[in-house]
C-alpha positions as CSV (number, residue, x, y, z in Angstrom):
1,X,332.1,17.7,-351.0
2,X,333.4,14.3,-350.5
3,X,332.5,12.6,-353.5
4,X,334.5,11.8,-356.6
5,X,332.8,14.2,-359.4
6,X,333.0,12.0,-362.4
7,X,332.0,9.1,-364.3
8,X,333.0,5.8,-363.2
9,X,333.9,3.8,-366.6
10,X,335.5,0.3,-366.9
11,X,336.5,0.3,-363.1
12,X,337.9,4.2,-363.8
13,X,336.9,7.6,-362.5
14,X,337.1,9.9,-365.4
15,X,336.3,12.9,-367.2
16,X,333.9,13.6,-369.9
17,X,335.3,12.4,-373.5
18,X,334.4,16.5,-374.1
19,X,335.9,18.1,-371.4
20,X,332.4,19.9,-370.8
21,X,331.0,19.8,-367.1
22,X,327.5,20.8,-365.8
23,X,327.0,22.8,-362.7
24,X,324.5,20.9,-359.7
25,X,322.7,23.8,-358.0
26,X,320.4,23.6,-354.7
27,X,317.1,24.3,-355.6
28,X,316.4,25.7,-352.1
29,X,318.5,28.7,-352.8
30,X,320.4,27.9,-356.5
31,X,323.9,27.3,-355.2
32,X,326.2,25.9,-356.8
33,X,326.9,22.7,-354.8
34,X,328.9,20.5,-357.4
35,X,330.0,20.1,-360.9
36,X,330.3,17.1,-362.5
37,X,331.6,15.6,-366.1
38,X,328.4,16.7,-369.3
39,X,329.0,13.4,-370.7
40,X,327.3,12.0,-373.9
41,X,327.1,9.5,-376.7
42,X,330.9,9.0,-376.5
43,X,331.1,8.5,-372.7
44,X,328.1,6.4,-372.9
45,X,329.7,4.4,-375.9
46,X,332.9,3.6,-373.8
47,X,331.1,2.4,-371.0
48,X,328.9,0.0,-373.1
49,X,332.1,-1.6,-374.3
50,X,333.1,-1.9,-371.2
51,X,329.7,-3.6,-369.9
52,X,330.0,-6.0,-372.9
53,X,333.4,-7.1,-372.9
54,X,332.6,-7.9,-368.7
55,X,329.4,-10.0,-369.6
56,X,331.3,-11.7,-372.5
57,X,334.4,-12.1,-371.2
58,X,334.4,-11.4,-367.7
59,X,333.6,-13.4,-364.9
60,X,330.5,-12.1,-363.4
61,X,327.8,-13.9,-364.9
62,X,329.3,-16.9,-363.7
63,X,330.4,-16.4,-360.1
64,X,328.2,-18.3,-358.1
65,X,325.4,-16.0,-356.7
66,X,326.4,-16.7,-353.1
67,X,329.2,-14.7,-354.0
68,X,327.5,-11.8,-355.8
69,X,325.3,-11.6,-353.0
70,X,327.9,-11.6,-350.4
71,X,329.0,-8.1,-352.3
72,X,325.5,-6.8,-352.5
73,X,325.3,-7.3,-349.0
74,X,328.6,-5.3,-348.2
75,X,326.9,-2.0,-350.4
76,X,324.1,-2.4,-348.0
77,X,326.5,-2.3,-345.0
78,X,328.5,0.3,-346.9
79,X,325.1,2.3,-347.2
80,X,324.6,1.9,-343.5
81,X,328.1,3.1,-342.5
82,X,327.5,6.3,-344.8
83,X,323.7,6.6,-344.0
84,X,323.9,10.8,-343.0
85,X,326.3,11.9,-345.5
86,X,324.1,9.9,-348.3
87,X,321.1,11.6,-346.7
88,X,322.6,15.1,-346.7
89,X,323.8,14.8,-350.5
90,X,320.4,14.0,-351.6
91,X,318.3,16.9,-349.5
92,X,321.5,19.2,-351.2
93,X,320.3,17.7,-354.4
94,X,316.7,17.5,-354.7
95,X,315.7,20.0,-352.1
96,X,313.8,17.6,-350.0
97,X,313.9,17.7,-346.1
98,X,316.2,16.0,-344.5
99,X,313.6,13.5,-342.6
100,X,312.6,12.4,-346.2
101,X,316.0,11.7,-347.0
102,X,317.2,9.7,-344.3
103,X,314.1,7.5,-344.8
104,X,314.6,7.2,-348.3
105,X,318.4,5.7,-347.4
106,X,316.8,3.1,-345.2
107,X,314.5,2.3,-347.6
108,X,317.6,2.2,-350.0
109,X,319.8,-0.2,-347.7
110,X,316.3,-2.3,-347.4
111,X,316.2,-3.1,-351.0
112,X,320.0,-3.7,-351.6
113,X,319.4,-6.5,-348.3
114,X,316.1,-7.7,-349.7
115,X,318.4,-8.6,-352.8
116,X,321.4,-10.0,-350.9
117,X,319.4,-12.4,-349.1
118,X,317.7,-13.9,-352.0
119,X,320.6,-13.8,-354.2
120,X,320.9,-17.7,-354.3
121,X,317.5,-19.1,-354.1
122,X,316.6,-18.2,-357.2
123,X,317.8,-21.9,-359.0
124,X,315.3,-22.6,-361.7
125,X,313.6,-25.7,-361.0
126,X,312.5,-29.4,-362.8
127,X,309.9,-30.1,-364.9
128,X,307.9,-33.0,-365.8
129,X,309.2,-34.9,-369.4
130,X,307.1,-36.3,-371.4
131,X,309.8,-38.8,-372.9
132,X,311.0,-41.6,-370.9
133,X,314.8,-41.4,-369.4
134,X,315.2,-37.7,-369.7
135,X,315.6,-34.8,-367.8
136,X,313.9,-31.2,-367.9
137,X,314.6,-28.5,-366.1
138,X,314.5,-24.3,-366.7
139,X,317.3,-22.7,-365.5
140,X,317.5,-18.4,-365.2
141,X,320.4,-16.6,-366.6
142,X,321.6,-12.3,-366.4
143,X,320.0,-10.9,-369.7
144,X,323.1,-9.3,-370.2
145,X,324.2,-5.5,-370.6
146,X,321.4,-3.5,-369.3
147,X,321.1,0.1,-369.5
148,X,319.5,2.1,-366.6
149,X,318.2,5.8,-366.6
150,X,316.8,7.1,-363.6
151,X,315.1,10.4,-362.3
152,X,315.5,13.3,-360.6
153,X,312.7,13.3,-357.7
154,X,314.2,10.0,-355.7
155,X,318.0,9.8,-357.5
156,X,319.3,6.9,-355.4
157,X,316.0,4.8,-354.1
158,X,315.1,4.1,-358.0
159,X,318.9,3.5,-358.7
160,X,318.7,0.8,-356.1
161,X,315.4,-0.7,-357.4
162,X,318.0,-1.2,-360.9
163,X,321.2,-1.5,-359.4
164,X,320.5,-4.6,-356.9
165,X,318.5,-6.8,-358.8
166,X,321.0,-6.5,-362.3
167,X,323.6,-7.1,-359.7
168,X,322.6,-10.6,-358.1
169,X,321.1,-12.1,-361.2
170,X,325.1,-11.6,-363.1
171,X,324.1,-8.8,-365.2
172,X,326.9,-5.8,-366.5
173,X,325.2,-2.1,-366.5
174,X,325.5,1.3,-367.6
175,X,324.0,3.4,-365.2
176,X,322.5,7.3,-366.2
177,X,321.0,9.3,-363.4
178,X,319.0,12.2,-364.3
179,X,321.4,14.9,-365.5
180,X,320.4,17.2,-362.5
181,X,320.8,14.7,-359.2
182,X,323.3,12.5,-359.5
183,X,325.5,13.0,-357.0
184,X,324.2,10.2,-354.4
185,X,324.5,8.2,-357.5
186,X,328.1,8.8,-357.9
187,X,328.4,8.2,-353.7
188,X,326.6,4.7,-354.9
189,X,329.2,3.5,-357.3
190,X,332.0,4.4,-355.0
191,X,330.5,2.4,-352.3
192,X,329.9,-0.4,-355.2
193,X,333.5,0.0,-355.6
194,X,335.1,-0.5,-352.2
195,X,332.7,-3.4,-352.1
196,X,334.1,-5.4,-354.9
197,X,332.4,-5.0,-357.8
198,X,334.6,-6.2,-360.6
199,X,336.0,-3.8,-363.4
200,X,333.3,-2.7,-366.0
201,X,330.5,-4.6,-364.2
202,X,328.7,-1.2,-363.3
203,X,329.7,1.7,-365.2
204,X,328.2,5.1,-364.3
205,X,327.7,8.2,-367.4
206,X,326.7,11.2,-366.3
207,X,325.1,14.1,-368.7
208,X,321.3,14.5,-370.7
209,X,319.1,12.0,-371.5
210,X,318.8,13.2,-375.5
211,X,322.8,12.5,-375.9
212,X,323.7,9.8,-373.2
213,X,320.9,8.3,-372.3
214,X,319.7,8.0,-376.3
215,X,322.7,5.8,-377.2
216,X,321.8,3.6,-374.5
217,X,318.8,3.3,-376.1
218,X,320.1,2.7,-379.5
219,X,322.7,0.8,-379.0
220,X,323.1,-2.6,-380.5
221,X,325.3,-3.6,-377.3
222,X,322.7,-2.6,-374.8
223,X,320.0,-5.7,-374.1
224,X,317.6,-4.4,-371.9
225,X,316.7,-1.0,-371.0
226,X,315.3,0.1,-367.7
227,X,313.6,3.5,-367.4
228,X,312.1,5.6,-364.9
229,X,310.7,9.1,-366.1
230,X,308.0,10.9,-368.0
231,X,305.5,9.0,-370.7
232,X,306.8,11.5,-373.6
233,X,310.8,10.2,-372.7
234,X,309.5,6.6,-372.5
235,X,307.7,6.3,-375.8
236,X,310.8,7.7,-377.1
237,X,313.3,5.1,-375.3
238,X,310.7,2.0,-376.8
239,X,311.2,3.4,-380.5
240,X,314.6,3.3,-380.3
241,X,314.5,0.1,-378.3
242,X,313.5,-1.6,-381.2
243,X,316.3,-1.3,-383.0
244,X,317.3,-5.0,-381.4
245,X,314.2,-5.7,-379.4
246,X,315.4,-4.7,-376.3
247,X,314.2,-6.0,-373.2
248,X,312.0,-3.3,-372.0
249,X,311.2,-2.2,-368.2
250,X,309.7,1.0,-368.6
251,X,307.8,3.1,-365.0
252,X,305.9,6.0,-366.8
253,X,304.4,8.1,-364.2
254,X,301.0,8.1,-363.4
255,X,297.8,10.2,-362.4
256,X,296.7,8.7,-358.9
257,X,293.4,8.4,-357.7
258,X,292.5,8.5,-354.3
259,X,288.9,7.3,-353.4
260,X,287.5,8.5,-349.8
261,X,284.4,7.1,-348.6
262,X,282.0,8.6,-346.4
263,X,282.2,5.4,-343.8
264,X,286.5,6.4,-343.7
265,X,288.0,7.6,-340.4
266,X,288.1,11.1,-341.4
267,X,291.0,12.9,-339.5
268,X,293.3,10.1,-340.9
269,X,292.0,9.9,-344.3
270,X,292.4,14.0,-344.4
271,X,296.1,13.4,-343.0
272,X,296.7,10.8,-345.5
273,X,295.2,12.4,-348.2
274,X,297.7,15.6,-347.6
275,X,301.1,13.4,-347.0
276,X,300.1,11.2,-350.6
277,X,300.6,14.9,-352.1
278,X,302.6,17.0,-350.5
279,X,305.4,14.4,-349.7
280,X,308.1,15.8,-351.8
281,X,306.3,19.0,-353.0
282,X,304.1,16.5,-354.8
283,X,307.2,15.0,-357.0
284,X,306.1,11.5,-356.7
285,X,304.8,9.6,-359.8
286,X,302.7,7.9,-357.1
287,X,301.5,10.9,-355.7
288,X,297.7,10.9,-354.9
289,X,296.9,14.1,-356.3
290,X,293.3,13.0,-357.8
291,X,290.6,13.1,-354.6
292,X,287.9,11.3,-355.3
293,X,285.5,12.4,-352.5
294,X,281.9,10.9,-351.3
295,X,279.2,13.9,-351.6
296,X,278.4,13.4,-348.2
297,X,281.3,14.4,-347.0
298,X,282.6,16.3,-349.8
299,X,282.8,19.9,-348.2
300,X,283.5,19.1,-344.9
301,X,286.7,16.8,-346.2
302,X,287.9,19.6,-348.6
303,X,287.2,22.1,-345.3
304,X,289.7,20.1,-343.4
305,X,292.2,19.9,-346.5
306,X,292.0,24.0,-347.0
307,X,292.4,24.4,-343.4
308,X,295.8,22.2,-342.8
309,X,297.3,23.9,-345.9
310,X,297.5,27.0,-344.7
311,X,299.5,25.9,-342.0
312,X,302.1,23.9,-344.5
313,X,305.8,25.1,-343.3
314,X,308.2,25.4,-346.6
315,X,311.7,26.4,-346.2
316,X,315.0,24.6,-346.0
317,X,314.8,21.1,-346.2
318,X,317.3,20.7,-343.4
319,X,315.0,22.6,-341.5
320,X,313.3,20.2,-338.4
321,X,309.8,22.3,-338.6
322,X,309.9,22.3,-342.8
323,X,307.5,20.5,-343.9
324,X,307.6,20.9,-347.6
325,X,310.8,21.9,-349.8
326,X,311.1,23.5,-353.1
327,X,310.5,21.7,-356.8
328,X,313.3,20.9,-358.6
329,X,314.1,23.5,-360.9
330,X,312.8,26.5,-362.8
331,X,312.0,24.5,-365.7
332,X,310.0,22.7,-363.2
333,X,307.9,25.4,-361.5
334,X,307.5,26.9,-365.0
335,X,305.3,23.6,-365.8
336,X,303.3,23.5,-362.5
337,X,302.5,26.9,-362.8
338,X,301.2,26.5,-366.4
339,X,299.9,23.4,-365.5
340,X,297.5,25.7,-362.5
341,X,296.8,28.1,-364.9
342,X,295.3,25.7,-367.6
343,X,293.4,24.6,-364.8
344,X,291.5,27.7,-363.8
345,X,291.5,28.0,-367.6
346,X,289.5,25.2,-368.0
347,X,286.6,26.5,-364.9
348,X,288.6,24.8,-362.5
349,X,288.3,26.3,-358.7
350,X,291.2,27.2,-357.2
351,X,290.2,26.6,-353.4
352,X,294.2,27.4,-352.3
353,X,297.4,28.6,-353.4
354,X,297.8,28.8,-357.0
355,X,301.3,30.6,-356.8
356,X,304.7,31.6,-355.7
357,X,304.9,32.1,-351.8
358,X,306.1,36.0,-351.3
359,X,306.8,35.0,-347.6
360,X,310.8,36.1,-347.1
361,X,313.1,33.3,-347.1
362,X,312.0,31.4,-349.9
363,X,312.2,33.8,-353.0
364,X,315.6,32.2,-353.8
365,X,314.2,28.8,-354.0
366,X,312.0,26.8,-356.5
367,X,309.0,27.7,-354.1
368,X,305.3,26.7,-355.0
369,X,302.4,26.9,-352.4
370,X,300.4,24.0,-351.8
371,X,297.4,23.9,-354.2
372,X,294.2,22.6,-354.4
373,X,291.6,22.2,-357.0
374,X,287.7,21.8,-356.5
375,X,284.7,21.2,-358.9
376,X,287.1,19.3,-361.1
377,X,285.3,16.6,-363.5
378,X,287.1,13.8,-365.8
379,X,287.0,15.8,-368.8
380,X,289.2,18.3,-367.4
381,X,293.3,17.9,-368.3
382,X,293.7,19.3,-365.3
383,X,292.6,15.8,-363.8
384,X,293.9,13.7,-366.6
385,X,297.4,15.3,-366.9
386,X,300.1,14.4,-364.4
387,X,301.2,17.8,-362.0
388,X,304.2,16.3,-360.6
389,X,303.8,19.2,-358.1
390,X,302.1,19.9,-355.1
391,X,298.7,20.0,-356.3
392,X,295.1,18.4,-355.6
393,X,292.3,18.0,-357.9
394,X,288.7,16.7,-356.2
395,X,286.0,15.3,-357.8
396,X,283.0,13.9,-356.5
397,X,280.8,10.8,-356.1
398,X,277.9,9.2,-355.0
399,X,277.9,5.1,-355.3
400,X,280.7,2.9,-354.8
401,X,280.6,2.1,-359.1
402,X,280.7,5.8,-359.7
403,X,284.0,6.2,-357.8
404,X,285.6,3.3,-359.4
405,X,284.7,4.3,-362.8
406,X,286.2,7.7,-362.3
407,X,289.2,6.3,-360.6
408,X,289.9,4.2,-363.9
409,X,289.0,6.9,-366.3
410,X,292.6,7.8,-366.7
411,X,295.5,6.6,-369.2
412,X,297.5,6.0,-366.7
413,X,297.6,2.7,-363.9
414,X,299.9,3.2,-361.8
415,X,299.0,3.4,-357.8
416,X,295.7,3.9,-356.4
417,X,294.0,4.1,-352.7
418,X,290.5,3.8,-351.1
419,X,289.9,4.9,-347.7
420,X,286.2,3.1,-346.3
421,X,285.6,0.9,-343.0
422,X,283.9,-1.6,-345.0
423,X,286.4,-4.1,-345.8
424,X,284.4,-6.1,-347.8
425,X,283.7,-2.8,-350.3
426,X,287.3,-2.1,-350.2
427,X,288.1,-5.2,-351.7
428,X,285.7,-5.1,-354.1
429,X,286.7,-1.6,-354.8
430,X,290.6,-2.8,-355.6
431,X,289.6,-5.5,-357.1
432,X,288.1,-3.5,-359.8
433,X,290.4,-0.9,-360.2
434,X,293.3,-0.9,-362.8
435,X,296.6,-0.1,-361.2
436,X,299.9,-1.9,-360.2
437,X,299.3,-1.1,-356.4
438,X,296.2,-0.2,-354.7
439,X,296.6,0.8,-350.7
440,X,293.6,0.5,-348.7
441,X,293.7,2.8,-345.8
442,X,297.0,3.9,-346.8
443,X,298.8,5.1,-349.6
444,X,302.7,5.6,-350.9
445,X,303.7,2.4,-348.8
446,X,306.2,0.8,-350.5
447,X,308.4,-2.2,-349.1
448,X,311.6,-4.0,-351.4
449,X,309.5,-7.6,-351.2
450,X,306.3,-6.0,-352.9
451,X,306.9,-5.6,-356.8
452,X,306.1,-2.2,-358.2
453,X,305.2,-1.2,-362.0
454,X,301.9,0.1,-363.5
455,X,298.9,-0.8,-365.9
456,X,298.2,0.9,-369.2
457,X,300.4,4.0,-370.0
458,X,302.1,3.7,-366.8
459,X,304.7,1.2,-367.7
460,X,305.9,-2.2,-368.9
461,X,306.8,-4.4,-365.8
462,X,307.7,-4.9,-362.3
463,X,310.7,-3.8,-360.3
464,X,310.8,-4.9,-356.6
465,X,310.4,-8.3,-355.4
466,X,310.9,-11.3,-356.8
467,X,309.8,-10.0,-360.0
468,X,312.6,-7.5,-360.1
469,X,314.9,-10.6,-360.7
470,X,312.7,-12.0,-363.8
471,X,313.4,-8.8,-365.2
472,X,316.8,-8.8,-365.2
473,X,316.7,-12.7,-366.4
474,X,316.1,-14.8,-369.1
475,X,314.3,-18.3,-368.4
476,X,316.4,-21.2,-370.3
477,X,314.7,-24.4,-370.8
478,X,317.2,-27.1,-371.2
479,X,316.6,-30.8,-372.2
480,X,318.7,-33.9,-371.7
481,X,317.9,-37.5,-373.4
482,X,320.1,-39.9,-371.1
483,X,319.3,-42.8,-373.6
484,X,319.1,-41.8,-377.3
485,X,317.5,-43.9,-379.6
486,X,317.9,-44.2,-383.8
487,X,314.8,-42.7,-385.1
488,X,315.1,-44.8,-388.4
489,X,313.3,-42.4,-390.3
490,X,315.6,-43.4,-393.7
């Protein structure tokens, strides 16, 4: 494999402090396709004194951003050049097909351009003084060291959502991927490296979130953390934040509800409907897996849902005619499958799947078959709890309120979508309903431009955009008398 296999610390590629290593398996089968350095709070401690003595003493925060961008715009070239083999590494890694992957590394070159060409045109501005023959204006500066965890379902599109916008605005990182995909992350910092990135501006540790990724938490050194995971991780990361008052930018997850009228096209809303799941196996904290479906077409739509899953295609995600790969790990199946099973528990009806697939070829793999839920009601935690897999839950409605109450009857805020030809009700429909990103007639359309971040339990701020930046900034207002006056108070 043609990628370093370590931790990339103060401009170094190096071992773990420990000597320990963790094996990178293929979920599609379980082979062993890497092994890379099991850092933890001592790697992660070296590379935070590397960030720190770059932002205080280094140069970064102060070249001028035409020059920062310039290099950001070389990783996106760098990106392009290495498109397949980036592309290949992550289907290896997380299992998904290989058409997912490629689009994921244009998406990934799209953000790191999207960055680059805004890199300088972010200024700060003047503002109207009150006092006579002064100036005021408010001027944006890198917050500083920033720590960055990321997950395991899209390893390198949420590390460029972190990595390009620290990048531009002067900031030094510490990078942790999750501890079981972070092999397109390594491929990342060696591309950051051939680009230019200055010693100890971007430092990669590799190894679990409860030893690495906790002392970047902690750490007095670290001034803003950025995390993308589960809710029970983030709470964690926000206690822990507080030690200095971290900055905070925090992407939680979320329990997405999908409202289909009866007025919608129906063939795309049912195609729609299935791709917001199943992209991924349903891995996607923007997945739509909570239907929310008009009586009047209730059965027929559900029909049509049962019917094109039983033609789903899993297999190999290099595979041209897969349509679906595995989950991510046993850990991981073990959770969806108790997460089904509570379900039917709970009176639930399991319409399809519900299992394992026994068909030959997949018994290897983190397999699950495409499920889907009916007669489900709010109560349930079958609807409230977040699969994370490829599952559906459907609930009825009958008015346009109804639907938008049980869309927001959730903890979560994340991403929402309402399918209806009536574009007036559609707007009032988003309007109401409390999320980050609502798609109408669409869903899981993301573009780097649009910022990204959820409501309630779902998260603290925006990444993407031009609020990405204000994340990774700190607003300075700064106030010059030019003719200073004796106050004669004494």
């Amino acid at each position: 494999m043609n990628i370093k296999q370590l931790q990339y610390i103060n401009g170094e590629w190096v071992k773990a402090a420990s000597g320990e290593t963790r094996d990178i398996i293929n979920p599609f089968n379980q082979e062993v396709i890497a092994t890379v350095p099991e850092g933890n709070e001592t790697d992660a401690k070296a590379a935070i004194a590397a960030a720190r003595e770059a932002f205080d003493h280094g140069d970064w925060s102060t070249t001028p951003a035409t020059e920062r961008g310039a290099i950001v715009r070389r990783i996106t070239e760098l990106i392009e050049r290495d498109h397949e083999e980036l592309a290949v590494l992550e289907s290896l890694d997380t299992g998904k097909t290989i058409i997912e992957s490629r689009g994921d590394m244009d998406d990934i070159a799209g953000v790191f351009r999207y960055y680059a060409e805004i890199a300088d045109k972010e200024g700060g501005e003047l503002i109207a003084s009150p006092v006579p023959d002064s100036v005021s204006k408010v001027v944006h500066e890198p917050v500083g060291v920033c720590g960055q965890i990321t997950p395991w379902n899209y390893p390198l599109l949420q590390a460029s959502w972190k990595l390009a916008p620290a990048l531009i605005t002067g900031n030094t990182l510490i990078m942790k991927p999750s501890e079981i995909t972070p092999l397109t992350t390594i491929k990342i910092f060696e591309l950051m490296e051939e680009a230019g990135v200055p010693k100890g501006v971007a430092n990669l540790v590799l190894g679990a979130g409860h030893t690495a990724g906790a002392e970047l938490s902690a750490s007095l050194d670290v001034d803003l953390i950025s995390f993308t995971g589960g809710i029970v991780t983030g709470k964690k990361i926000m206690q822990a934040a507080s030690v200095n008052v971290k900055k905070l930018a925090l992407e939680l997850g979320g329990k997405n509800p999908n409202i289909i009228f009866a007025d919608a096209d129906f063939d795309t809303a049912v195609d729609q409907a299935l791709n917001g799941v199943f992209f991924h196996a349903g891995q996607i904290c923007s997945a739509g897996t909570r239907l929310i479906v008009e009586d009047k077409i209730h059965d027929d739509f559900v029909n049509a849902l049962v019917e094109r899953m039983k033609q789903f295609k899993l297999g190999d995600g290099f595979d041209n005619d897969t349509q679906m790969g595995p989950l991510i790990s046993a850990e991981h199946l073990a959770k969806v499958e108790a997460y089904v099973n509570a379900g039917v528990e709970e009176g639930a009806t399991l319409a399809i799947g519900g299992s394992r697939p026994t068909e030959a070829g997949l018994q290897d793999g983190f397999f699950y078959l495409p499920t889907l839920f009916t007669d489900c009601t709010s109560e349930m935690n079958v609807v409230q709890d977040e699969a994370f897999g490829p599952v559906i839950t459907v609930e009825r409605f009958q008015t346009e309120e109804e639907a938008v109450a049980i869309s927001n009857d959730s903890i979560y805020g994340l991403a929402g979508g309402v399918w209806t030809n009536d574009i007036v009700k559609a707007e009032r429909c988003a309007k109401k309903m409390r999320m980050g990103t609502v798609w109408i007639n669409d869903f899981n359309l993301y573009f780097p431009h649009a910022p990204w971040g959820g409501f309630k339990q779902s998260g603290i701020g925006r990444e993407l955009g031009k609020l990405g930046i204000e994340e990774y900034s700190e607003s300075k207002h700064i106030f010059q008398n030019l003719n200073p006056q004796p106050m004669n108070w004494f």
